[in-house]
py3Dmol code that shows the C-alpha trace and the ligand (Angstrom):
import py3Dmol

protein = """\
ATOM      1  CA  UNK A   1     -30.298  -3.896  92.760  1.00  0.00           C
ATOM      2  CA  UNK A   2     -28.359  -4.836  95.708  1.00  0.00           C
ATOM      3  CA  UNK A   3     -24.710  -4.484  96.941  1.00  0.00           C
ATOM      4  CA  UNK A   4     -22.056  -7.183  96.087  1.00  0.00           C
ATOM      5  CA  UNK A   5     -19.155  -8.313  97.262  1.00  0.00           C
ATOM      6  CA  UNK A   6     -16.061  -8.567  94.702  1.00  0.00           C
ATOM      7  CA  UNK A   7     -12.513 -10.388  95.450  1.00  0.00           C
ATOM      8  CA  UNK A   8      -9.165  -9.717  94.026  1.00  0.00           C
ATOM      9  CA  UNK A   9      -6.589 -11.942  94.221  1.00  0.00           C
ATOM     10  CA  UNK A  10      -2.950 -12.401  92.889  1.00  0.00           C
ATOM     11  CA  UNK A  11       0.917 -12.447  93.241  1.00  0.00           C
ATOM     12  CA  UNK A  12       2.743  -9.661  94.857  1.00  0.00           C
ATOM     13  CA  UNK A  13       2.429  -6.126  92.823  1.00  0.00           C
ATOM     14  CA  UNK A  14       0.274  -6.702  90.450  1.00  0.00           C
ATOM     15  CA  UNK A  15      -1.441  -3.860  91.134  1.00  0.00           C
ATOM     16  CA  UNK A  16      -4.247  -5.270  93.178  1.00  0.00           C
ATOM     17  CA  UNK A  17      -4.763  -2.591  96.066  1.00  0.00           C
ATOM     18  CA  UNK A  18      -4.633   0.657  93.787  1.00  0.00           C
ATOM     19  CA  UNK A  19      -7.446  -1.192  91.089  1.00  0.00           C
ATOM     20  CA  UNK A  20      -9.097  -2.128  94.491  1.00  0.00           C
ATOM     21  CA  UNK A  21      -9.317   1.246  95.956  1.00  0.00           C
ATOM     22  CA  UNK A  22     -10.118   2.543  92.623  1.00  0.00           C
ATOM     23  CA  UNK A  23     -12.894  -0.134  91.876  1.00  0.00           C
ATOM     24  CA  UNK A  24     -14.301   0.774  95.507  1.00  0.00           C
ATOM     25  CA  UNK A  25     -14.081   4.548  94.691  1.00  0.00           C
ATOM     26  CA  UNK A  26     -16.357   4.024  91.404  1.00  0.00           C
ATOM     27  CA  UNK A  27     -18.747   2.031  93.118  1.00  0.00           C
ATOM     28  CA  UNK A  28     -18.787   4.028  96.813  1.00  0.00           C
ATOM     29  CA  UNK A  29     -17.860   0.546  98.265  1.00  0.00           C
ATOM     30  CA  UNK A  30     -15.306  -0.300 101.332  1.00  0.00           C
ATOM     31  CA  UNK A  31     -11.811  -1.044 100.348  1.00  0.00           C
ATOM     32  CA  UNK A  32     -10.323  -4.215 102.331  1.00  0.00           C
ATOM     33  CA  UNK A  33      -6.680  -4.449 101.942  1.00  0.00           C
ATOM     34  CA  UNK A  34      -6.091  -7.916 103.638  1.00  0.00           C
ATOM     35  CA  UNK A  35      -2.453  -7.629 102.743  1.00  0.00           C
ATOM     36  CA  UNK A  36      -1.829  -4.686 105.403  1.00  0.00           C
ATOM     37  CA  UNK A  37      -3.730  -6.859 107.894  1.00  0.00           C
ATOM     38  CA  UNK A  38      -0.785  -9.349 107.533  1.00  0.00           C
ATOM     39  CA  UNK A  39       1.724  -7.012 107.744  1.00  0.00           C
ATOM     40  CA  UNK A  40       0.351  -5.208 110.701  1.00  0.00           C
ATOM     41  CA  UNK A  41       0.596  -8.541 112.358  1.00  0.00           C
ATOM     42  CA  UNK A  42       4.050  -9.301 111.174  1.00  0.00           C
ATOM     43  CA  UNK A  43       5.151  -5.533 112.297  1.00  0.00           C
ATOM     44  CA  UNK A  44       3.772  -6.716 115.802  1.00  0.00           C
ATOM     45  CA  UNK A  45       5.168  -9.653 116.091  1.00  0.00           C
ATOM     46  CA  UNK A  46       8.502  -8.175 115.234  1.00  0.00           C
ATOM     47  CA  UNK A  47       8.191  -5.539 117.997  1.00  0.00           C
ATOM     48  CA  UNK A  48       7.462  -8.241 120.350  1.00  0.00           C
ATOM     49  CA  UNK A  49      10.561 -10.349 119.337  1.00  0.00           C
ATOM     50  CA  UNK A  50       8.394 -13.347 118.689  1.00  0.00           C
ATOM     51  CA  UNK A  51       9.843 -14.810 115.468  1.00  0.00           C
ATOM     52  CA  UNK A  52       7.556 -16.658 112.820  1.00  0.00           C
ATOM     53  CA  UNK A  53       9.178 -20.067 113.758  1.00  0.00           C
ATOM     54  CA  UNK A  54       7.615 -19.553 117.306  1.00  0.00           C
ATOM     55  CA  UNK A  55       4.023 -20.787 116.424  1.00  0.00           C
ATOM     56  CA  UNK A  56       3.096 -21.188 120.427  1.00  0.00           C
ATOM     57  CA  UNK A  57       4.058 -17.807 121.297  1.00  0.00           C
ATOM     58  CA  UNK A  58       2.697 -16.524 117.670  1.00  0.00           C
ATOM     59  CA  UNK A  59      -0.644 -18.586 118.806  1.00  0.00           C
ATOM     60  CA  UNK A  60      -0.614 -17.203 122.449  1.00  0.00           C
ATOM     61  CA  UNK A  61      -0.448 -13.721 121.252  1.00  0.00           C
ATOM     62  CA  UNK A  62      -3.347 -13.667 118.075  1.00  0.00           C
ATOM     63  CA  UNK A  63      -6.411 -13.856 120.042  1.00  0.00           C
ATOM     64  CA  UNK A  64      -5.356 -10.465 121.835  1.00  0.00           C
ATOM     65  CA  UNK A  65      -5.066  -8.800 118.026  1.00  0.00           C
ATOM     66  CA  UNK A  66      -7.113  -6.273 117.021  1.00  0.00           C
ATOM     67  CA  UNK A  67      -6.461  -4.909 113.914  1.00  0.00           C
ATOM     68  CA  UNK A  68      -8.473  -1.695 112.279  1.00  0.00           C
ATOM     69  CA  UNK A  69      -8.117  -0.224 108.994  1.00  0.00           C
ATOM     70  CA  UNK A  70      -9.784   3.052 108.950  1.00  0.00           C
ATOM     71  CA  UNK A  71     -10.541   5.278 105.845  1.00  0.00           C
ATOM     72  CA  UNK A  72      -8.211   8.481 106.073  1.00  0.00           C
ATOM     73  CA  UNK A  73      -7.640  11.647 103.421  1.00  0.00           C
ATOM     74  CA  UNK A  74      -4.612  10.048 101.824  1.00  0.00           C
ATOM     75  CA  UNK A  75      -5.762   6.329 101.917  1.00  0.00           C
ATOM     76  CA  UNK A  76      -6.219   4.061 104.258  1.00  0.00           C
ATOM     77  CA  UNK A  77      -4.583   3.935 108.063  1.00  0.00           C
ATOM     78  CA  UNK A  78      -3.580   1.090 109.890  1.00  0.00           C
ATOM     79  CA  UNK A  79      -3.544   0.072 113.517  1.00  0.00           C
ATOM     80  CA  UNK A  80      -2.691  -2.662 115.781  1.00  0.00           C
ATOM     81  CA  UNK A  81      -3.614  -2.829 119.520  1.00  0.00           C
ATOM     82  CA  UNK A  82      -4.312   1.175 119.214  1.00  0.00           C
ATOM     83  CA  UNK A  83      -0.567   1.916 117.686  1.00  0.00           C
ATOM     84  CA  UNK A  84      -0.686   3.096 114.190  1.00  0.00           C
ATOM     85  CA  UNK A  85       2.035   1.620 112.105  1.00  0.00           C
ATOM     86  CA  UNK A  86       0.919   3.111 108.431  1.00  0.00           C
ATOM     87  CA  UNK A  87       3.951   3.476 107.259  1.00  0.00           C
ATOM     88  CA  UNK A  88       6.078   0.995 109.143  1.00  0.00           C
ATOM     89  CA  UNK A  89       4.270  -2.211 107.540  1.00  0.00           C
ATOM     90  CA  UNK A  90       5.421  -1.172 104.079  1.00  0.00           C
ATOM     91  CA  UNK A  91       8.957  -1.399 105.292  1.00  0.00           C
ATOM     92  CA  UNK A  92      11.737  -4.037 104.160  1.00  0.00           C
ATOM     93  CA  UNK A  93      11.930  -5.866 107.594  1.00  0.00           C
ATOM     94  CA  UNK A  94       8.051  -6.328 107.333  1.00  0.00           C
ATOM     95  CA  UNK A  95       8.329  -7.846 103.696  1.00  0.00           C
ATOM     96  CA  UNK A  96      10.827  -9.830 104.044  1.00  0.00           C
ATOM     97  CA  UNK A  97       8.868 -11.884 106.774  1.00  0.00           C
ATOM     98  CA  UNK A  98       5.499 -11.124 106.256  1.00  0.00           C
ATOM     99  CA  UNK A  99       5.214 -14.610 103.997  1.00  0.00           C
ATOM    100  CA  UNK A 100       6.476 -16.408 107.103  1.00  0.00           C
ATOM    101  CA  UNK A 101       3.761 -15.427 109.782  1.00  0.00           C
ATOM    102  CA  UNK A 102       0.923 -15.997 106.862  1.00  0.00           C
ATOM    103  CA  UNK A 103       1.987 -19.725 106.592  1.00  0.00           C
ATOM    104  CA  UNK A 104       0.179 -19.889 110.342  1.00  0.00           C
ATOM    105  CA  UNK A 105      -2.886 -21.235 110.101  1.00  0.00           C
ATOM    106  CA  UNK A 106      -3.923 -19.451 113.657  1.00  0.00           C
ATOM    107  CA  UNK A 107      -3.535 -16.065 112.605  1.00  0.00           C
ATOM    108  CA  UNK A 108      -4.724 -16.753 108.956  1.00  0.00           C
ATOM    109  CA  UNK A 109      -7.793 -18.252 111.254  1.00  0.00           C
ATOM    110  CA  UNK A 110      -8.363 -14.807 113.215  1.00  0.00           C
ATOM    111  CA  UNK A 111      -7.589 -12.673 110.259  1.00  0.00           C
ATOM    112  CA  UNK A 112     -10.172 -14.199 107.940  1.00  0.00           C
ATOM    113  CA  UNK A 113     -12.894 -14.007 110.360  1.00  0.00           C
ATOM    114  CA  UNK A 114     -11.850 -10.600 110.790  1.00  0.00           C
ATOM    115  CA  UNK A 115     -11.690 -10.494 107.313  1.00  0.00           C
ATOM    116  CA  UNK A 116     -15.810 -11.788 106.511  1.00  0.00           C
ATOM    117  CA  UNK A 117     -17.380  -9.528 109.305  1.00  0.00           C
ATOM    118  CA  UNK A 118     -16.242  -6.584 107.257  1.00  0.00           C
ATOM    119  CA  UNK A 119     -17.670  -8.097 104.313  1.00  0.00           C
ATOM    120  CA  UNK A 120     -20.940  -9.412 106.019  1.00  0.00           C
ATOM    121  CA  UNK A 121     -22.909  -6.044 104.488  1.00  0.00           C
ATOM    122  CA  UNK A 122     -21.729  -6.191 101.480  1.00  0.00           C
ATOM    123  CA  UNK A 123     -20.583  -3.515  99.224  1.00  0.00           C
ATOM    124  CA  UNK A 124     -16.909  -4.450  99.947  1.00  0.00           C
ATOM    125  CA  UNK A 125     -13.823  -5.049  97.473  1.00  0.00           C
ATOM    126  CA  UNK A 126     -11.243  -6.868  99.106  1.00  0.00           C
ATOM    127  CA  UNK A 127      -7.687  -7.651  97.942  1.00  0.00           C
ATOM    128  CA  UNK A 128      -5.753 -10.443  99.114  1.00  0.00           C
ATOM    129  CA  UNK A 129      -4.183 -14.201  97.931  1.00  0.00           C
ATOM    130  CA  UNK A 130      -7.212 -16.373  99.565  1.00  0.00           C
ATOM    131  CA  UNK A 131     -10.454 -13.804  99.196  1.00  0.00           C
ATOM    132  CA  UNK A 132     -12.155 -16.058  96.232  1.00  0.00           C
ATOM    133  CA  UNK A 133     -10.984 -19.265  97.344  1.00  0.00           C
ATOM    134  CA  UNK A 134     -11.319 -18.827 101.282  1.00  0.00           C
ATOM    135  CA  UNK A 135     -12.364 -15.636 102.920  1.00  0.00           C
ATOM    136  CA  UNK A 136     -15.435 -14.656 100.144  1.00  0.00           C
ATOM    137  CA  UNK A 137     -16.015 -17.487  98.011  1.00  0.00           C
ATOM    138  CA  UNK A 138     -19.452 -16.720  97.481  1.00  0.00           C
ATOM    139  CA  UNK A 139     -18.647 -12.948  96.582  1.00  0.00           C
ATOM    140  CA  UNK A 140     -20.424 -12.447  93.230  1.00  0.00           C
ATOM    141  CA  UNK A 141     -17.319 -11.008  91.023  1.00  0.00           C
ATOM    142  CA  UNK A 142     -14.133 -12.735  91.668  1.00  0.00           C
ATOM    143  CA  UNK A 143     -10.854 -11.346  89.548  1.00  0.00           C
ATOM    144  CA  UNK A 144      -7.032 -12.808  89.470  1.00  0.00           C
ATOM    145  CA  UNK A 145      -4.776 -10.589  89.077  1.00  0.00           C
ATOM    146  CA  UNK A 146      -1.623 -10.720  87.272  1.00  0.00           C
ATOM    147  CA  UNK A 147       1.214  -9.198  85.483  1.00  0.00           C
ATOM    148  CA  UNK A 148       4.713 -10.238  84.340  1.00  0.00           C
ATOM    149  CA  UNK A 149       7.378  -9.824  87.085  1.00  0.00           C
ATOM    150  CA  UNK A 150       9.650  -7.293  85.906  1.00  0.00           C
ATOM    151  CA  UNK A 151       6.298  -5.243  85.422  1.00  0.00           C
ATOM    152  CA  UNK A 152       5.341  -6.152  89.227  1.00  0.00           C
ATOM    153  CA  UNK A 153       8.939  -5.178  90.324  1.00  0.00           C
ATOM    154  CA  UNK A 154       8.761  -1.905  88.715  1.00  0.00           C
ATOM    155  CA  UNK A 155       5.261  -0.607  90.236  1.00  0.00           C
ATOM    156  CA  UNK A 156       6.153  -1.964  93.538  1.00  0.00           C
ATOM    157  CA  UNK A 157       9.953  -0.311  93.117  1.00  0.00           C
ATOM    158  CA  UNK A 158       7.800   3.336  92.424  1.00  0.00           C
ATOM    159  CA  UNK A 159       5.778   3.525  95.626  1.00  0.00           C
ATOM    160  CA  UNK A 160       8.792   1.942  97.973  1.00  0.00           C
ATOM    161  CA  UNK A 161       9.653   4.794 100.349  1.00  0.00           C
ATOM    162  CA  UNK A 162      13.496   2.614 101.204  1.00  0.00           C
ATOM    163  CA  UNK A 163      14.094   2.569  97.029  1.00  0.00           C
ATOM    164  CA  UNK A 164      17.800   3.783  97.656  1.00  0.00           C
ATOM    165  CA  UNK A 165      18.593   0.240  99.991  1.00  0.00           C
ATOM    166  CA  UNK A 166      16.960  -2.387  97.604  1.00  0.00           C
ATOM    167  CA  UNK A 167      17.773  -2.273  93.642  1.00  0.00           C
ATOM    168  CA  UNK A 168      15.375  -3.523  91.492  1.00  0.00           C
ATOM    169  CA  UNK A 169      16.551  -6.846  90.659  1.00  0.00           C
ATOM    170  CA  UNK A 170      16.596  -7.321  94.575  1.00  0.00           C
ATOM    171  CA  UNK A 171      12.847  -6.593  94.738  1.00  0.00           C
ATOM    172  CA  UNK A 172      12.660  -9.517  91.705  1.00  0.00           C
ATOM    173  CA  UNK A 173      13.828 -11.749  94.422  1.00  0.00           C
ATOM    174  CA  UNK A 174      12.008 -10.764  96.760  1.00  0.00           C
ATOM    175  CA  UNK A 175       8.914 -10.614  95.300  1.00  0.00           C
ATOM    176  CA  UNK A 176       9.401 -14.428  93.492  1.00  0.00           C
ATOM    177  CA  UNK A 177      10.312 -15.647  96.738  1.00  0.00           C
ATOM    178  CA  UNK A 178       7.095 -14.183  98.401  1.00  0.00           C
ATOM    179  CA  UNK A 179       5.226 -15.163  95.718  1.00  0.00           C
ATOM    180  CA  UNK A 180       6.910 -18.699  95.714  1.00  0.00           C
ATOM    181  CA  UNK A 181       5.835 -19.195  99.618  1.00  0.00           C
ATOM    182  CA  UNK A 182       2.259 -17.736  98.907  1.00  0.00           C
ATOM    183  CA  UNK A 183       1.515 -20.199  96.556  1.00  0.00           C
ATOM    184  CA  UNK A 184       3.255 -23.316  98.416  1.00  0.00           C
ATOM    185  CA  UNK A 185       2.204 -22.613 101.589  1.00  0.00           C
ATOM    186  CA  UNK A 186      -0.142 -25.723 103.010  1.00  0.00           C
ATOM    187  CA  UNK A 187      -3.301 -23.538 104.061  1.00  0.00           C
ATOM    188  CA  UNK A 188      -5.314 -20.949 101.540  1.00  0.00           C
ATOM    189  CA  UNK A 189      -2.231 -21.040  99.366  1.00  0.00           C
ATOM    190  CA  UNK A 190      -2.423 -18.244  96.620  1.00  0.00           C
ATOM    191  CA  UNK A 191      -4.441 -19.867  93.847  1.00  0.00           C
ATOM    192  CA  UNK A 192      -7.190 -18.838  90.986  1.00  0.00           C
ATOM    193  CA  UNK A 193     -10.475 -19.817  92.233  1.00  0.00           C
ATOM    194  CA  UNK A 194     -12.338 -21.630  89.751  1.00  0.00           C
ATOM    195  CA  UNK A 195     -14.742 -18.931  89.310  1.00  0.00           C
ATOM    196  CA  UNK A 196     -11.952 -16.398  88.710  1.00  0.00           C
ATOM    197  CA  UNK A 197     -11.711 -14.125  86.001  1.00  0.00           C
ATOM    198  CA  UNK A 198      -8.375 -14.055  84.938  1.00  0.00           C
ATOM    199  CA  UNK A 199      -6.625 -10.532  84.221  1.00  0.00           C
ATOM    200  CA  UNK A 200      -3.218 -10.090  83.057  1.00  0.00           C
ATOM    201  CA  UNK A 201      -2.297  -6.305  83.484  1.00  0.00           C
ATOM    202  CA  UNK A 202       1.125  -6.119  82.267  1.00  0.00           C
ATOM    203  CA  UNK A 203       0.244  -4.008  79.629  1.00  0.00           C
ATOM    204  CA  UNK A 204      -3.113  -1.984  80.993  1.00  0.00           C
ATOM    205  CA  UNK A 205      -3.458   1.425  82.464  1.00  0.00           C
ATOM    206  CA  UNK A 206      -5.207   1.177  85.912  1.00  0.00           C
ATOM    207  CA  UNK A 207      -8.168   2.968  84.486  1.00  0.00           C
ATOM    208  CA  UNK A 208      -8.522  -0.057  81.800  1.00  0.00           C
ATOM    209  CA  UNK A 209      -8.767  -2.707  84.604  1.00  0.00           C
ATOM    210  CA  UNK A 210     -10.488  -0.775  87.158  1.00  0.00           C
ATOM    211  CA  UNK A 211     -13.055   0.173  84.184  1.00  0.00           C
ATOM    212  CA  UNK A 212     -12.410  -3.655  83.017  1.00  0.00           C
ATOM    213  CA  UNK A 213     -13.592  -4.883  86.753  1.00  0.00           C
ATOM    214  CA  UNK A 214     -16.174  -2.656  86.741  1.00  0.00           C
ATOM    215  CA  UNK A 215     -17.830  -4.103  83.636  1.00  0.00           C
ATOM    216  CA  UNK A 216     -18.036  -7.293  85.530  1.00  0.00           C
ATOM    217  CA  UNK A 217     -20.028  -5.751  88.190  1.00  0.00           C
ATOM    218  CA  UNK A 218     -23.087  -4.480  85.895  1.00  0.00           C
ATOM    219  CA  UNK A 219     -24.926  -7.354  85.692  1.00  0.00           C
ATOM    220  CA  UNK A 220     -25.508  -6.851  89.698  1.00  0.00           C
ATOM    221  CA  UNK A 221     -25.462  -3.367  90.348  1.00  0.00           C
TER     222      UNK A 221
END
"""
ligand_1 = """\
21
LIG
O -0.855 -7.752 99.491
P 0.495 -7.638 100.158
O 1.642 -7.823 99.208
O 0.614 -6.404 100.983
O 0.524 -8.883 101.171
C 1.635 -9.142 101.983
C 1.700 -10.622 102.323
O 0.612 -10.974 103.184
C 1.598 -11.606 101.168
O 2.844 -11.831 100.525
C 1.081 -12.867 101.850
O 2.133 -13.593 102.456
C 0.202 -12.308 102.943
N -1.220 -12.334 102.588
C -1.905 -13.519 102.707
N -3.255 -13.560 102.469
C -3.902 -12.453 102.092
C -3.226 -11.235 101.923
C -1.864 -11.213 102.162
O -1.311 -14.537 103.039
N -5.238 -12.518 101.897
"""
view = py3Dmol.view(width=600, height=400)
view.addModel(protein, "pdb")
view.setStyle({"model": 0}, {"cartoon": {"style": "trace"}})
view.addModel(ligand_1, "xyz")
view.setStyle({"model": 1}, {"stick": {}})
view.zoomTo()
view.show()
């Protein structure tokens, strides 16, 4: 039996990237965390002072991005143009615009085909908004991921490094209005592909829905 590819999509903090790394880990697959591609972007852009409403200097710049996401002791690292910015593009400046850069439909272009070459192999569990309607929609297990949001306030609250400058009825806001320009947004707007599997985590232990994802994978590997 051969490798597969399997997408996982959903709002902000749902728990997407630790079930993906986990689901990987099971499986010895490669993790793709498209989010932190976005963000490394948006953490570029900002140190370049090119706002989001700029799309020709936003344009100008993307074909010049290179992006890498290598596999390190404690997770993943992440690096644009050769600076690594791990920690910076899990910082408040980066969420609070990150939304705004993905609404270009340039840089969504560059990122996605960054996005399938990692994925041409195989043997890859991405996590994203678009992976099983845009970037994989032939990957063989596709999963949306959800869970209320108080519950995706709360696990995003516990692994913010800045917790002391945001309360957690902020990072409600924040994440609703994230979430609200994810799924409005004109191109690959965050959406259940039809083919989805719909998983509402609010009250699972990561080991029941990595386990749960898992599952879905026997019939292939
Ligand atoms: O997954 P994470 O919350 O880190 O993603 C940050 C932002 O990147 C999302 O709110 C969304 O605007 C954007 N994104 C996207 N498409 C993806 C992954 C992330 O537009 N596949």
């Amino acid at each position: 039996s051969g490798k597969i590819n399997i997408a996982i999509d959903g709002p902000a903090g749902a728990g997407k990237s630790t079930i993906a790394r986990r689901v990987a880990g099971m499986l010895s697959y490669i993790y793709v965390d498209t989010g932190a591609m976005y963000r490394a972007a948006t953490w570029y852009f900002q140190q370049l002072g090119i706002e989001p409403e700029d799309e020709e200097k936003v344009l100008q710049t993307v074909p010049n991005l290179v992006i890498e996401l290598i596999p390190g002791e404690d997770g993943q690292r992440v690096s644009v143009n050769g600076q690594e910015a791990t920690e910076e593009i899990r910082s408040l400046a980066v969420n609070a615009q990150v939304s705004r850069y993905a609404q270009i439909e340039g840089l969504r272009g560059r990122l996605v085909s960054l996005q399938r070459q990692m994925a041409l192999r195989k043997g890859v569990v991405m996590d994203g908004r678009d992976i099983g309607t845009t970037v994989l929609p032939d990957a063989e297990v596709k999963v949306f991921m959800t869970a209320s949001v108080e519950e995706r306030a709360r696990r995003r609250y516990k692994e913010m490094k800045e917790r002391d400058q945001i309360t957690l009825d902020q990072l409600i806001r924040d994440i609703d209005e994230r979430d609200r320009l994810d799924r409005e947004r004109e191109i690959s707007p965050l959406r259940q592909a039809e083919d989805a599997v719909l998983l509402d985590t609010t009250n699972m232990t990561p080991d029941e829905v990595a386990e749960a994802i898992v599952s879905m994978c026997r019939t292939y590997v």
